[in-house]
C-alpha positions as a Markdown table, in Angstrom:
| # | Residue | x | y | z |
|---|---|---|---|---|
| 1 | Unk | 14.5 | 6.5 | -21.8 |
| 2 | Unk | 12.8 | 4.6 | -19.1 |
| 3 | Unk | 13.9 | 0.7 | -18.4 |
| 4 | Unk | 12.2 | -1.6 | -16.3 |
| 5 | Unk | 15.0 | -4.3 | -14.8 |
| 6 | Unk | 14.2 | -7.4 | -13.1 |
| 7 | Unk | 15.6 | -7.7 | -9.4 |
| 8 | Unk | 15.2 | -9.9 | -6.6 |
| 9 | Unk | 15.6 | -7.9 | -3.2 |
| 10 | Unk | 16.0 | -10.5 | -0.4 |
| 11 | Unk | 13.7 | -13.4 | -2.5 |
| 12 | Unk | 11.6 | -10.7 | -3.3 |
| 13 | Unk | 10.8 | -10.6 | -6.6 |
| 14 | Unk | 10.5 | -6.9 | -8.2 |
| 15 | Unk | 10.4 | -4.9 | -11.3 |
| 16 | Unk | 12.9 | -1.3 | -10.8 |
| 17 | Unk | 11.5 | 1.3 | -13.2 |
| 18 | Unk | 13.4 | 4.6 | -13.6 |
| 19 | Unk | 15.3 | 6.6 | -16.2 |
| 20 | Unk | 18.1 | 4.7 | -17.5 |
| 21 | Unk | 20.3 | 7.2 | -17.6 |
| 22 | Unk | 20.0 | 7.3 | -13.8 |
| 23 | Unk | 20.9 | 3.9 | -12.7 |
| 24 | Unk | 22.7 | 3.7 | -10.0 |
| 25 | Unk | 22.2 | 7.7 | -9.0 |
| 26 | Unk | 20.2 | 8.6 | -6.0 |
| 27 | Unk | 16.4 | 9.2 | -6.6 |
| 28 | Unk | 13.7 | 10.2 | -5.3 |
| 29 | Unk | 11.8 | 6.7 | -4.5 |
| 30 | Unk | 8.1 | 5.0 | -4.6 |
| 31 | Unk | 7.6 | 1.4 | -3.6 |
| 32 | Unk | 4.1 | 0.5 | -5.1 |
| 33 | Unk | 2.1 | -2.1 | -3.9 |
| 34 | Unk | -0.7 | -4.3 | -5.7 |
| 35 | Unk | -3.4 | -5.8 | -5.0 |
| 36 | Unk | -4.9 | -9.3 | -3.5 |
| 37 | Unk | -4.6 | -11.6 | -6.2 |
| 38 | Unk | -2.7 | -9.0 | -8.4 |
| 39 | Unk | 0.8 | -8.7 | -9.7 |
| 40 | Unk | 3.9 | -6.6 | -9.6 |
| 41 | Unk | 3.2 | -6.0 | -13.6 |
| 42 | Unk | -0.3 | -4.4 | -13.1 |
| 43 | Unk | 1.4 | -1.4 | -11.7 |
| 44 | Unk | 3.4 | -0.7 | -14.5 |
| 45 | Unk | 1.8 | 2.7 | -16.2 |
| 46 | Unk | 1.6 | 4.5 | -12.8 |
| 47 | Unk | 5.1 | 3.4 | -12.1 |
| 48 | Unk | 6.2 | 4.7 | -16.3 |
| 49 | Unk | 4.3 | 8.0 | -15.1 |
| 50 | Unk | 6.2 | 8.4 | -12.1 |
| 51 | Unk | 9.9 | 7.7 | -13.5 |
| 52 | Unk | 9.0 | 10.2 | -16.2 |
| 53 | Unk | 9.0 | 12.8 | -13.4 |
| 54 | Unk | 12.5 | 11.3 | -12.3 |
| 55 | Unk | 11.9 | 8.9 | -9.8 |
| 56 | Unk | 12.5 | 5.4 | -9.2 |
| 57 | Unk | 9.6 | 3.0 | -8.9 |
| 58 | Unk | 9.7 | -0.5 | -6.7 |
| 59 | Unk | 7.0 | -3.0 | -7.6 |
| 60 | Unk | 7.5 | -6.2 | -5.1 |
| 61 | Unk | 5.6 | -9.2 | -5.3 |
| 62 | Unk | 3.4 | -9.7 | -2.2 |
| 63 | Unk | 3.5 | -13.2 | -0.8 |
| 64 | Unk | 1.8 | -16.0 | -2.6 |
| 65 | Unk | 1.0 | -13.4 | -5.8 |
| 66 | Unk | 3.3 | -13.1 | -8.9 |
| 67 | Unk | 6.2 | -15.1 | -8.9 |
| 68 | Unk | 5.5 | -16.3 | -5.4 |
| 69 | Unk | 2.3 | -17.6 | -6.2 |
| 70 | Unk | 3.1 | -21.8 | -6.3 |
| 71 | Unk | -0.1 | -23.5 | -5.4 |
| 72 | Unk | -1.8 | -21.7 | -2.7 |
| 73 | Unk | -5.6 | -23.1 | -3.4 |
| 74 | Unk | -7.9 | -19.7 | -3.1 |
| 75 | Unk | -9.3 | -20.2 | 0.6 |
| 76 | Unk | -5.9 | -20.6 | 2.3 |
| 77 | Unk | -4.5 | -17.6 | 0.6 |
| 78 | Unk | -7.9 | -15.4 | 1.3 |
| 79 | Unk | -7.4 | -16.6 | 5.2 |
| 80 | Unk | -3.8 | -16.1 | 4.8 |
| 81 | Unk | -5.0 | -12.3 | 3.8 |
| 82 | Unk | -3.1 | -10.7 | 7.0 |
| 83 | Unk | -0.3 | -12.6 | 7.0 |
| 84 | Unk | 0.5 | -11.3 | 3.7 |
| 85 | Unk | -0.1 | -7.6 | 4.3 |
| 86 | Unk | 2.4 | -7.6 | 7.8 |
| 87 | Unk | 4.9 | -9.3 | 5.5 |
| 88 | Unk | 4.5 | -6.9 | 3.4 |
| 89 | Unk | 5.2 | -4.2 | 5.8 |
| 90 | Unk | 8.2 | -6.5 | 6.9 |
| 91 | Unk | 9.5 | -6.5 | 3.7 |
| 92 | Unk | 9.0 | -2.7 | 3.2 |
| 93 | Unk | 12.2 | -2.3 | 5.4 |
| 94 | Unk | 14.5 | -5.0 | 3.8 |
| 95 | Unk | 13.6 | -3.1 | 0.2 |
| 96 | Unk | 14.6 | 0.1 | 1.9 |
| 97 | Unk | 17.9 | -1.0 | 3.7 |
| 98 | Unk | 19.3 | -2.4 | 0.4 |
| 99 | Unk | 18.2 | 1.0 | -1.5 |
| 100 | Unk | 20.1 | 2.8 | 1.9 |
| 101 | Unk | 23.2 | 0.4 | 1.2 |
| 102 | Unk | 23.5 | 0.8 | -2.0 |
| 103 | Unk | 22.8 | 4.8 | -1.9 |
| 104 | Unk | 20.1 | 4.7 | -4.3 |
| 105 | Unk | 17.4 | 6.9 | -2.4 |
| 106 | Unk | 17.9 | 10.9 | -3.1 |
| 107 | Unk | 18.2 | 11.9 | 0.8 |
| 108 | Unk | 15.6 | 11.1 | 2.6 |
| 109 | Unk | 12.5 | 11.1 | -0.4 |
| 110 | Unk | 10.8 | 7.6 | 0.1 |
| 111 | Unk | 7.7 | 7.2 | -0.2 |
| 112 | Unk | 4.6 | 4.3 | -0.6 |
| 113 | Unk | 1.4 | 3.7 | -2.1 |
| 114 | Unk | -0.8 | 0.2 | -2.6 |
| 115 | Unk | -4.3 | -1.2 | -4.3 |
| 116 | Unk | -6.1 | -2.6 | -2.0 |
| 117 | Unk | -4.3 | -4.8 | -0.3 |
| 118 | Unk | -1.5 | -2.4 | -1.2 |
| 119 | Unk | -3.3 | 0.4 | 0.3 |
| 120 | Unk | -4.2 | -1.2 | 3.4 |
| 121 | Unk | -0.2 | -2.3 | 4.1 |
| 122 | Unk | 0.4 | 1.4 | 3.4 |
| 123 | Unk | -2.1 | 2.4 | 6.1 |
| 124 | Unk | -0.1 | -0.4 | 8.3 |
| 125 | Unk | 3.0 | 0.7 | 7.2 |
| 126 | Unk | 2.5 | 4.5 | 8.2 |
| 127 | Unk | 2.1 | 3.4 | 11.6 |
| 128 | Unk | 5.6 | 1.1 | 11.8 |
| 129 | Unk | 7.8 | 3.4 | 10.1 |
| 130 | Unk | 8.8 | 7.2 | 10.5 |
| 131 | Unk | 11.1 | 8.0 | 7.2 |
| 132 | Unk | 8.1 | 7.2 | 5.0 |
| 133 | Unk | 8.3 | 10.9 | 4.0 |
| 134 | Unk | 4.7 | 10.5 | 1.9 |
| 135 | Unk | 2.0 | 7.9 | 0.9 |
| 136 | Unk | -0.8 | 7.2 | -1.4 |
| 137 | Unk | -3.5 | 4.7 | -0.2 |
| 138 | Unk | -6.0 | 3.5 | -3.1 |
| 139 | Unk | -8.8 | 2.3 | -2.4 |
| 140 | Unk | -7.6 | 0.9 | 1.0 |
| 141 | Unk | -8.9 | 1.2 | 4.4 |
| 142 | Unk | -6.8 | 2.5 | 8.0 |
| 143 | Unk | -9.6 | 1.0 | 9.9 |
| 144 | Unk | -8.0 | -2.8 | 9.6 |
| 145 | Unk | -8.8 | -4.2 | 12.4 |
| 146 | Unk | -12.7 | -3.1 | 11.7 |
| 147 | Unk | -11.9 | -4.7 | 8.3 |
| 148 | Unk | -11.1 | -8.1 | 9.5 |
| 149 | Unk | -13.8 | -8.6 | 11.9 |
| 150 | Unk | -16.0 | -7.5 | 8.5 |
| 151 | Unk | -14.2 | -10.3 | 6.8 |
| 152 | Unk | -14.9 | -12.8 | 9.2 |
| 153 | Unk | -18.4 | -12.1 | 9.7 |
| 154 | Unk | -18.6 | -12.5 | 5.8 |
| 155 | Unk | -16.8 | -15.9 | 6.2 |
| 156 | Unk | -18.9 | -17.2 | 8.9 |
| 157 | Unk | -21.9 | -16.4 | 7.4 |
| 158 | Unk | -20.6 | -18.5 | 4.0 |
| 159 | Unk | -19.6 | -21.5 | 6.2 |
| 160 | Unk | -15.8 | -20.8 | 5.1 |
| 161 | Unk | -13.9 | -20.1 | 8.1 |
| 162 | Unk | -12.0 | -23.3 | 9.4 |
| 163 | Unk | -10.5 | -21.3 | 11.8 |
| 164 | Unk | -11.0 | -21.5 | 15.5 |
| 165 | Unk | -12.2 | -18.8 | 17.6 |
| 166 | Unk | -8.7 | -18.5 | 19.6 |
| 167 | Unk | -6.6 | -17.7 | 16.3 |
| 168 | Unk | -9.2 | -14.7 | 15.6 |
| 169 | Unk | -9.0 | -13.2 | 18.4 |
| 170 | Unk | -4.9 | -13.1 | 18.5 |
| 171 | Unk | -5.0 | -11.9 | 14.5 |
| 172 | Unk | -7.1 | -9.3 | 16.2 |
| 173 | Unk | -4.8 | -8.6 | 19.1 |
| 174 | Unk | -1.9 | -8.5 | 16.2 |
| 175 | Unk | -3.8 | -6.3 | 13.9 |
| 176 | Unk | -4.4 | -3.3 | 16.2 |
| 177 | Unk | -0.5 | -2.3 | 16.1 |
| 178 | Unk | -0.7 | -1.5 | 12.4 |
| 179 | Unk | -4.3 | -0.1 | 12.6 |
| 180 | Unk | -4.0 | 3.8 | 11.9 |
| 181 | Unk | -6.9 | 4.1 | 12.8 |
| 182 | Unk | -5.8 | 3.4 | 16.7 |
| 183 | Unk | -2.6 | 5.4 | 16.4 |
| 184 | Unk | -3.2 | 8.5 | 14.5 |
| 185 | Unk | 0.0 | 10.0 | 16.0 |
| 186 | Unk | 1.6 | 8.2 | 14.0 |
| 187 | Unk | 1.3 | 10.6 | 11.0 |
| 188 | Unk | 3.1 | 13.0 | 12.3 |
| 189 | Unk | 1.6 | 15.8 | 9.8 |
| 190 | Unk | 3.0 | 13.6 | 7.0 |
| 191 | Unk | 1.5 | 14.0 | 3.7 |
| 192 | Unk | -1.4 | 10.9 | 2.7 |
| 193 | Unk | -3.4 | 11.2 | -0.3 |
| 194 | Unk | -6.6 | 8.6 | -0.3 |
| 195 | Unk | -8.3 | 7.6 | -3.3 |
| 196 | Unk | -11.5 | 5.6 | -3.0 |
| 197 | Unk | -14.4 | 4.7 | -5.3 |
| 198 | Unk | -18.0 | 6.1 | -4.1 |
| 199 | Unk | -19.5 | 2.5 | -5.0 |
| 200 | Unk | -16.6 | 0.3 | -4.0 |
| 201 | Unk | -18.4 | -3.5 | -3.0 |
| 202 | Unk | -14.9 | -4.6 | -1.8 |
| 203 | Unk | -13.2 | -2.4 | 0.8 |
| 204 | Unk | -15.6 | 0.2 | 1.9 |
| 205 | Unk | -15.2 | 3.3 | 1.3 |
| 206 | Unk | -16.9 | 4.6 | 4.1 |
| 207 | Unk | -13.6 | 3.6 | 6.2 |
| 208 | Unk | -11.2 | 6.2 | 4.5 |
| 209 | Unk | -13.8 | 8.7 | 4.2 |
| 210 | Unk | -14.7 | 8.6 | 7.4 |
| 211 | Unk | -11.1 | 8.6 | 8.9 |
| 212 | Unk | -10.1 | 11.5 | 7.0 |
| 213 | Unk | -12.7 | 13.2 | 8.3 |
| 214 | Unk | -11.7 | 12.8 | 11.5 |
| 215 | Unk | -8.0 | 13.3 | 11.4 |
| 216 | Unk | -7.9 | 16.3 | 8.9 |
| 217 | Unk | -8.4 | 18.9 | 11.6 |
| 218 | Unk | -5.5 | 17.1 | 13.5 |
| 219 | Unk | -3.5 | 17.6 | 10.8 |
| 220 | Unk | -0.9 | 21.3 | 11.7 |
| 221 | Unk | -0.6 | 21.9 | 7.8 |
| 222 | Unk | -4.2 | 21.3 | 6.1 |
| 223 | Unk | -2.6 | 20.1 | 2.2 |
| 224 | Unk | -0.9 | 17.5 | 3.8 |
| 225 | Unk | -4.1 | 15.3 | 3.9 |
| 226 | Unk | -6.1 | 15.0 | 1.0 |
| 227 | Unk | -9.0 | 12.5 | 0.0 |
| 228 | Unk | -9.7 | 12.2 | -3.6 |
| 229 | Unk | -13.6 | 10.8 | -4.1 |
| 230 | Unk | -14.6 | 8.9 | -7.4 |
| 231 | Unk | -18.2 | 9.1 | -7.6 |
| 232 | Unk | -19.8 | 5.6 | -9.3 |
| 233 | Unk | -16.8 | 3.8 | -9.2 |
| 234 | Unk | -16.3 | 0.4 | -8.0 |
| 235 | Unk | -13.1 | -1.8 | -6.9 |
| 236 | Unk | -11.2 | -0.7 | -9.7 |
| 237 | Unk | -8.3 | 2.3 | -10.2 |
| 238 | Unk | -9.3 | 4.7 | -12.6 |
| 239 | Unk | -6.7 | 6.4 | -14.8 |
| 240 | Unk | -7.4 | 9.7 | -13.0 |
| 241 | Unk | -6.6 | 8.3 | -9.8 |
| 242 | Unk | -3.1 | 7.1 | -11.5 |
| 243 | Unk | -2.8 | 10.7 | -12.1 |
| 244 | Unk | -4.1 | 12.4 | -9.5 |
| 245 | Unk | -1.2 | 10.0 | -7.3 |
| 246 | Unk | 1.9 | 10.9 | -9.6 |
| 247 | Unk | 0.5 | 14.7 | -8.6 |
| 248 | Unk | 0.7 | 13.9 | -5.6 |
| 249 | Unk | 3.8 | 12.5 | -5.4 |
| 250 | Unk | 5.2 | 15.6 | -7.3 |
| 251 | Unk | 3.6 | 17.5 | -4.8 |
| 252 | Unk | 5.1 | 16.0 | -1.7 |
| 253 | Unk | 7.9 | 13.9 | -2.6 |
């Protein structure tokens, strides 16, 4: 039967879904990601899916969503936007060294995927952290730091950025360490499924298109990299993309 239990991981809220005849065994092991403004719960029937096929599923709450919401008015957490996604990626190695010290991770199958915001601190994360063994990014973009300068221009041209120039300019300087887009080397042939929505008006999908069109023929073994396109689709996971990432995750991990 799979459970879902409750857990805080170093104040990190998250929901643990695997078999529960398995608890406690080594698995092999997702950490899921959601979305701006989303929740560890929204996750839960790709994570059901994926412990079906015998893994264990980690669904954190990002800062200032889900449990760690408090009251965070809408502007400061949309400027707060990549603060929150290199925390994430901070926070992606605590999860992991308390899995490590408590032996819950079968050898060394760990793997990531994200929404959105999920699958842009997945793109990040790729470039921080060699024993992600495989990765799903959905409806994200690798190209961050083109990303935020898109953000900004959107801002400014509302009249909703009360930042000054100086602090942009360092987010950017910050950014381009976790932009995969700069340091393709990074994946290392490592499998990376990307899902995107033809008609997304969010995070465009022009960015992971493009991208894996231009690392693909890098890439020593060719099923490794995949790109899954959704034609007429907006901002919004479809159920075949939930699928076509627990194949995926068969597949690789």
């Amino acid at each position: 039967m799979i459970g879902i239990s409750k857990e805080t991981i170093h104040s990190i809220p998250c929901l643990i879904v695997s078999d529960q005849q398995q608890l406690g065994v080594p698995l092999p092991t997702v950490v899921y990601l959601h979305g701006f403004t989303s929740a560890k719960e929204h996750n839960l029937p790709f994570a059901f899916l994926l412990a079906e096929k015998g893994y264990r599923v980690i669904l954190p709450d990002s800062q200032y969503h889900g449990e760690r919401e408090f009251k965070l008015g809408s502007l400061k957490r949309y400027l707060s936007f990549w603060d929150i996604v290199i925390k994430n990626v901070d926070e992606l190695q605590m999860i992991k060294n308390v899995l490590d010290k408590h032996q819950l991770i079968q050898g060394d199958r760990f793997g990531i995927a994200g929404t959105s915001m999920g699958g842009i601190t997945t793109s990040a994360a790729l470039t921080q952290y060699p024993w992600i063994k495989a990765a799903a990014i959905l409806m994200g973009t690798p190209k961050i730091t083109t990303y935020a300068e898109q953000l900004v221009t959107h801002l400014k041209q509302m009249g909703h950025l009360p930042v000054k120039e100086d602090k942009i300019d360092k987010m950017y300087e910050q950014l381009k360490a976790y932009d995969l887009s700069m340091h393709t080397d990074t994946l290392m042939n490592r499998p990376v499924m990307f899902w995107h929505g033809t008609d997304d008006s969010v995070v465009p999908f022009e960015h992971a298109y493009t991208f894996y069109k231009e690392v693909k023929n890098h890439y020593k073994t060719k099923r490794n990299i995949h790109f899954v396109k959704e034609e007429n689709r907006d901002h919004k996971v479809s159920r075949f993309a939930i699928l076509e990432t627990v194949k995926w995750f068969e597949k690789f991990l």
